[in-house]
C-alpha positions as CSV (number, residue, x, y, z in Angstrom):
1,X,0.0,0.0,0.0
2,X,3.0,2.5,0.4
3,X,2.9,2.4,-3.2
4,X,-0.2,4.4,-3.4
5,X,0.1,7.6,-1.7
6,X,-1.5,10.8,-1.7
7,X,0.6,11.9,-4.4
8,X,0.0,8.7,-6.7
9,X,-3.8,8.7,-6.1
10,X,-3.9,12.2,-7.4
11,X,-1.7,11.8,-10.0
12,X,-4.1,8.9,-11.3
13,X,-7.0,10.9,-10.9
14,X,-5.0,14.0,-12.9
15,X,-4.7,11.5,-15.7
16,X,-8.7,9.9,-15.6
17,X,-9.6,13.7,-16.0
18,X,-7.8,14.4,-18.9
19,X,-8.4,11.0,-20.7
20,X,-12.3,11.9,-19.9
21,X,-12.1,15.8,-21.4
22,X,-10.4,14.3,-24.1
23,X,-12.6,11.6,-24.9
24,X,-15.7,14.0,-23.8
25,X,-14.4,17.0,-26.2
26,X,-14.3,13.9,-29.0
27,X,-17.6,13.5,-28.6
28,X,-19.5,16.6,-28.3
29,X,-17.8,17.0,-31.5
30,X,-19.2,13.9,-33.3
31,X,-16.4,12.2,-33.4
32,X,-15.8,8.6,-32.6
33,X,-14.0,7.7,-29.4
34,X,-12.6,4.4,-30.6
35,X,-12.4,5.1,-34.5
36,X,-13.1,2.5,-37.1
37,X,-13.8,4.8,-39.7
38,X,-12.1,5.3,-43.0
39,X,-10.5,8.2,-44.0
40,X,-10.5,10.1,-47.3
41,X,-9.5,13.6,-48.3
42,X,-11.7,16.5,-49.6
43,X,-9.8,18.9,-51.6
44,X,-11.6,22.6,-51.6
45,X,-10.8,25.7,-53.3
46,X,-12.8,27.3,-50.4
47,X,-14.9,25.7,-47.4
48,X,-17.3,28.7,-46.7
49,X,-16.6,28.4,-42.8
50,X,-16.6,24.0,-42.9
51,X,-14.8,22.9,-39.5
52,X,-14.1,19.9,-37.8
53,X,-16.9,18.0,-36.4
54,X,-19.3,19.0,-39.4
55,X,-21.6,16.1,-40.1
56,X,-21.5,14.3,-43.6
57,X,-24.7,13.0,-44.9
58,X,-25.0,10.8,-48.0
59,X,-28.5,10.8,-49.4
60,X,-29.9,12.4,-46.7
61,X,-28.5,9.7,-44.1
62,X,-25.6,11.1,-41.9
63,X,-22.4,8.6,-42.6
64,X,-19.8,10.4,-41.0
65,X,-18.2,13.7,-39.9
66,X,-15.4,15.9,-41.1
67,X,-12.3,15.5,-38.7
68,X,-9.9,18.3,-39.7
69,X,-9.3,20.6,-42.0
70,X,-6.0,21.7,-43.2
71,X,-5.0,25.2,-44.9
72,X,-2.2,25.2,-47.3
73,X,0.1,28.1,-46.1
74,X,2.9,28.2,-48.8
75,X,0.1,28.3,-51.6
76,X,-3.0,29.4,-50.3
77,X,-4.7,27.4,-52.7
78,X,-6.3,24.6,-51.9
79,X,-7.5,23.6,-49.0
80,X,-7.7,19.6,-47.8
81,X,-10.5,18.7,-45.4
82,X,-10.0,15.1,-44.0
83,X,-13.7,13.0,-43.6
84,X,-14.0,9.9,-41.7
85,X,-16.8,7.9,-43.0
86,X,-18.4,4.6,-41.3
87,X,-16.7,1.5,-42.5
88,X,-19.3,0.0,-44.2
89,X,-19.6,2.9,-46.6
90,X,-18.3,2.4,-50.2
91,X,-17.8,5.8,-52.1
92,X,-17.9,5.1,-55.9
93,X,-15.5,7.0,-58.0
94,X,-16.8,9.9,-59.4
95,X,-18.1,11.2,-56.1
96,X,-18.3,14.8,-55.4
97,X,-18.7,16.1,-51.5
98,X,-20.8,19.8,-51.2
99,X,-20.5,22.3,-49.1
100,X,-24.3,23.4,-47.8
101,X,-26.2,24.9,-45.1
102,X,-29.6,24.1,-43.4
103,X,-32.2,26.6,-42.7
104,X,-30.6,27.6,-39.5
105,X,-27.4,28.2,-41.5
106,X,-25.8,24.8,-39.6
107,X,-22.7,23.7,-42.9
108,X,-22.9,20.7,-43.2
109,X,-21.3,18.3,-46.1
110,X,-23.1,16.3,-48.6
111,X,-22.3,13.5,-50.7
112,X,-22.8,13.6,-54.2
113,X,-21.8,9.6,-55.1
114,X,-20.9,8.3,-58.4
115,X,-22.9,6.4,-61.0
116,X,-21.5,3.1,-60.5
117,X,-21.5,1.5,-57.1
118,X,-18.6,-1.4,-58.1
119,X,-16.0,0.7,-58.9
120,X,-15.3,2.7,-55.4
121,X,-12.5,4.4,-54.1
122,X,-10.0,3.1,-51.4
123,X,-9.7,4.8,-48.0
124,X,-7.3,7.4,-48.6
125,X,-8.3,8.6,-52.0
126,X,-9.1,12.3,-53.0
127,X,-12.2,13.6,-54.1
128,X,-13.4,17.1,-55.5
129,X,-15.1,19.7,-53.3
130,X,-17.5,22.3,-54.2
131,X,-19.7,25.0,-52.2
132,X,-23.2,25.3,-53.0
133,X,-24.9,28.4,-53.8
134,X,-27.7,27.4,-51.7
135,X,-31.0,30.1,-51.4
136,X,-28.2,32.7,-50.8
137,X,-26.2,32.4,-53.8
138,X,-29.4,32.0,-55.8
139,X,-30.3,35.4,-54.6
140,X,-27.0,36.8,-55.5
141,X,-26.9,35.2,-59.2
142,X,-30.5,37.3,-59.6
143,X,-29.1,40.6,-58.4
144,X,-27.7,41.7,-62.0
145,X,-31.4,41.1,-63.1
146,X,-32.8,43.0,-60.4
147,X,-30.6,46.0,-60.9
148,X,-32.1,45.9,-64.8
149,X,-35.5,45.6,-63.6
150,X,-35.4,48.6,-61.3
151,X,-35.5,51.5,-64.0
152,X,-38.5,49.8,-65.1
153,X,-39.9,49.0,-61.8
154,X,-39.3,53.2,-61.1
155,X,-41.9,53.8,-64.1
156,X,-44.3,51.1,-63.7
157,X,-44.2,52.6,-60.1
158,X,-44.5,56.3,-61.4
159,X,-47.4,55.0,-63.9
160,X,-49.6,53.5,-61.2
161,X,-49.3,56.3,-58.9
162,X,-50.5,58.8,-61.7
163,X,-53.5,56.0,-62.7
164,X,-54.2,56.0,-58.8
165,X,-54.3,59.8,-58.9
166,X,-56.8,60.2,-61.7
167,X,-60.6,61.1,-60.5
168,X,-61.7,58.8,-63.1
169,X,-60.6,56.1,-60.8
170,X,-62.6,57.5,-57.4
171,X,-65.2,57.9,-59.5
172,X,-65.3,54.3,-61.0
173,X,-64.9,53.1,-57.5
174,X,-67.8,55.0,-56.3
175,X,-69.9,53.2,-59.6
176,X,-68.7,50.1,-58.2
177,X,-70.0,50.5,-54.7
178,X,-73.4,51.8,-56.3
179,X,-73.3,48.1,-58.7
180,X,-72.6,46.5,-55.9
181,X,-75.9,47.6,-53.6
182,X,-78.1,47.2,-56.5
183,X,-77.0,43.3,-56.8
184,X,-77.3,43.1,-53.2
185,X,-81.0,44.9,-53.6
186,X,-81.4,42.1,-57.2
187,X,-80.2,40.0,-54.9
188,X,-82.8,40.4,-51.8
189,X,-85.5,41.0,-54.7
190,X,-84.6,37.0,-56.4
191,X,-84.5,35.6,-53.0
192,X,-88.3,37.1,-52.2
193,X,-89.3,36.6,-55.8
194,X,-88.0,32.9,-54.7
195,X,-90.1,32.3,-51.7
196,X,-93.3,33.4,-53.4
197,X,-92.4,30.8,-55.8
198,X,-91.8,28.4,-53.2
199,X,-95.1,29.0,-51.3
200,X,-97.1,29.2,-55.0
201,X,-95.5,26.1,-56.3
202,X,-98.0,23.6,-55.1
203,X,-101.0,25.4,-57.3
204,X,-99.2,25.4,-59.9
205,X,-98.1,22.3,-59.9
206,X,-102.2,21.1,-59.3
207,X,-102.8,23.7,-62.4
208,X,-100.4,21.7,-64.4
209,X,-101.8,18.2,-63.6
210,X,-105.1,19.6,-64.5
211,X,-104.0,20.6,-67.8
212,X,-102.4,17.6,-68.0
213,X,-105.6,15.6,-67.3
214,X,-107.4,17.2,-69.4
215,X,-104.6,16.8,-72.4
216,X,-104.8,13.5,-71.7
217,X,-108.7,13.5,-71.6
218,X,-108.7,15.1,-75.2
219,X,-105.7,12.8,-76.9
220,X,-108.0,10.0,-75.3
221,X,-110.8,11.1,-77.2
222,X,-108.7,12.0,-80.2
223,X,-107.5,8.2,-80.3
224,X,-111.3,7.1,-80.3
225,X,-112.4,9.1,-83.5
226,X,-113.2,6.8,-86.2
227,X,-110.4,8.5,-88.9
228,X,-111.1,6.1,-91.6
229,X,-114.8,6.6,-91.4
230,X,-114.8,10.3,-90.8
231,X,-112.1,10.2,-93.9
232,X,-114.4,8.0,-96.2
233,X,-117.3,10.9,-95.8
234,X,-115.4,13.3,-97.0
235,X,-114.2,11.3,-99.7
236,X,-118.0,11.1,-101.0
237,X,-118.5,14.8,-100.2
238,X,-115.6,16.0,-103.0
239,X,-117.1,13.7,-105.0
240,X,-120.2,14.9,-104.8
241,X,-119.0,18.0,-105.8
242,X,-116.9,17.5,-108.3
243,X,-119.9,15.4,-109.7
244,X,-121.9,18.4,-109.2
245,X,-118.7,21.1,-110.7
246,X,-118.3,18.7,-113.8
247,X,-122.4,19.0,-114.4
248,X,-122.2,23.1,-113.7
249,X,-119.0,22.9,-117.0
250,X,-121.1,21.0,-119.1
251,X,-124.2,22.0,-121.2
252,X,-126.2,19.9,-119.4
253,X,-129.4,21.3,-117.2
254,X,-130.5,24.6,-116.6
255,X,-127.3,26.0,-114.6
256,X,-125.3,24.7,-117.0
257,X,-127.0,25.6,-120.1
258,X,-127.5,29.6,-118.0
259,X,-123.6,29.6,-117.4
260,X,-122.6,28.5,-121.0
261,X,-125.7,29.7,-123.1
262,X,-124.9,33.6,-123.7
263,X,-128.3,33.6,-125.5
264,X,-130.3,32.4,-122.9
265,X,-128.7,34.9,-121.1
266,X,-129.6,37.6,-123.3
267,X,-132.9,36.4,-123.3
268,X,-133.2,36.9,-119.7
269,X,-132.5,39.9,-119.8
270,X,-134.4,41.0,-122.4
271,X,-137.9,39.7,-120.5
272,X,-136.6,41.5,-117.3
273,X,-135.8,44.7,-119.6
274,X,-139.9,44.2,-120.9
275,X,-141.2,43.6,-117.6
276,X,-139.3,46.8,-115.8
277,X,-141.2,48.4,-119.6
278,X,-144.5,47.1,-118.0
279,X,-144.4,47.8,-114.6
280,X,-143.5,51.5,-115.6
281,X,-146.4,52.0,-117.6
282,X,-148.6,50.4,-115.8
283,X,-147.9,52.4,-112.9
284,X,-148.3,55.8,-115.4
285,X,-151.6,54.2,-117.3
286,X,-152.9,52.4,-114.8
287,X,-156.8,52.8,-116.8
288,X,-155.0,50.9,-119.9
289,X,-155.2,47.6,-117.9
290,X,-158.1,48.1,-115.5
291,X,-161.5,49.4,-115.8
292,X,-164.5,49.8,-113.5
293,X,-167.9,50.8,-114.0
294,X,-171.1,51.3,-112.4
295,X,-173.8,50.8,-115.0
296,X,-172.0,48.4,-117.0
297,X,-169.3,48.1,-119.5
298,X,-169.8,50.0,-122.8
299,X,-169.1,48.8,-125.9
300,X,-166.3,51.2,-127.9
């Protein structure tokens, strides 16, 4: 036991608290305390603030996490960011690693693998690096257009303000609250005009099935007319009458012979001319024709 004295206990202790910090800072920076992972080398032309501990996601699944990054001094050119990724993960060749940020501006680094998953890299390998634009760079790649768009944004701007300006406009908004009451008022007057309908829809629907009765009523009636019969009749009466035209053409009987003799005709007239004679002078000379006496008729 004289081995461990005061001095030895707290030396132990000394060295259990820095192997725990250690280990501890290790792993509130994401990294593996006992690492298995392999290593590969990201070369940059700039990280846009990447740092150690920053998590690596393929596909959306997080696979490992940058472990240092190391600035080249004497050139200034490129810069070499060492990843360790899990073991199990192959990287095909032809894979890319980006540089991006998350909503809450958090860089993290994303790998863009190759097209063929048999051919892969060996731990140790270097890929390329590149920085996405993300929403920011977006923004900054549509400044040149903005700036163009401005001038014209200025007039547009100047245009609207002089159309907002013109009493034409209050006036037209003025028509357009008038419009609007008299559609509410056509409004109010279709919805009244559709309760009376409502309340006098029942008569009129008894109205129509009278009509409707009686339509049948008449079509009834119309079905038990006798057409061929009715049709025969008047069949016989144009016969009849043409019988009776063809006898009127001809020069038979007394209408005929009166509308195709002209000299019966003018013989008519003639006795009606001698008659009208007559009747005239018997009306003047009435004692030609008629005479009365008391004592007797002499003789001339």
């Amino acid at each position: 036991m004289k081995y461990f004295t005061k001095e030895v206990q707290i030396g132990l202790v000394a060295i259990a608290g820095v192997m725990v910090m250690f280990f501890g800072m290790k792993f509130l920076k994401g990294l593996t305390l006992f690492s298995t992972d392999d290593n590969y080398y990201v070369k940059f032309s700039q990280v846009a603030g990447l740092s150690a501990s920053s998590p690596i996601y393929a596909n959306g699944y997080r696979v490992g996490v940058v472990e240092k990054v190391i600035y080249d001094y004497v050139s200034g050119k490129d810069i070499v960011a060492v990843i360790g990724l899990d073991n199990a993960m192959r990287m095909p060749k032809g894979s890319k690693a980006e540089i991006t940020k998350d909503l809450m501006g958090n860089i993290q680094l994303n790998l863009l693998l190759g097209p063929n998953p048999s051919d892969v890299l060996a731990p140790g390998d270097t890929i390329a690096g590149t920085v996405a634009g993300g929403a920011l760079g977006k923004a900054a790649e549509m400044i040149p257009q903005i700036e163009k768009m401005l001038p014209k944004l200025d007039s547009i701007l100047a245009s609207v303000n002089m159309l907002l300006a013109d009493p034409a406009i209050a006036s037209a908004l003025h028509n357009v609250d008038q419009i609007t009451a008299n559609l509410n008022a056509t409004s109010r007057e279709l919805s009244s005009l559709s309760a009376t309908l409502n309340r006098q829809m029942p008569s009129m629907l008894g109205k129509v099935d009278g009509v409707l009765t009686n339509t049948n009523t008449l079509t009834k009636k119309l079905s038990d007319v006798d057409v061929a019969m009715t049709m025969e009749k008047v069949n016989a009466t144009l016969h009849n009458v043409e019988q009776m035209t063809a006898k009127l053409n001809s020069t038979e009987g007394t209408l005929g012979l009166l509308m195709r003799d002209p000299s019966l005709y003018r013989n008519l007239n003639a006795t009606m001319m001698h008659a009208d004679s007559l009747m005239i002078d018997l009306r003047q000379h009435p004692k030609r024709y008629v005479h009365f006496s008391v004592f007797g008729r002499k003789d001339k």
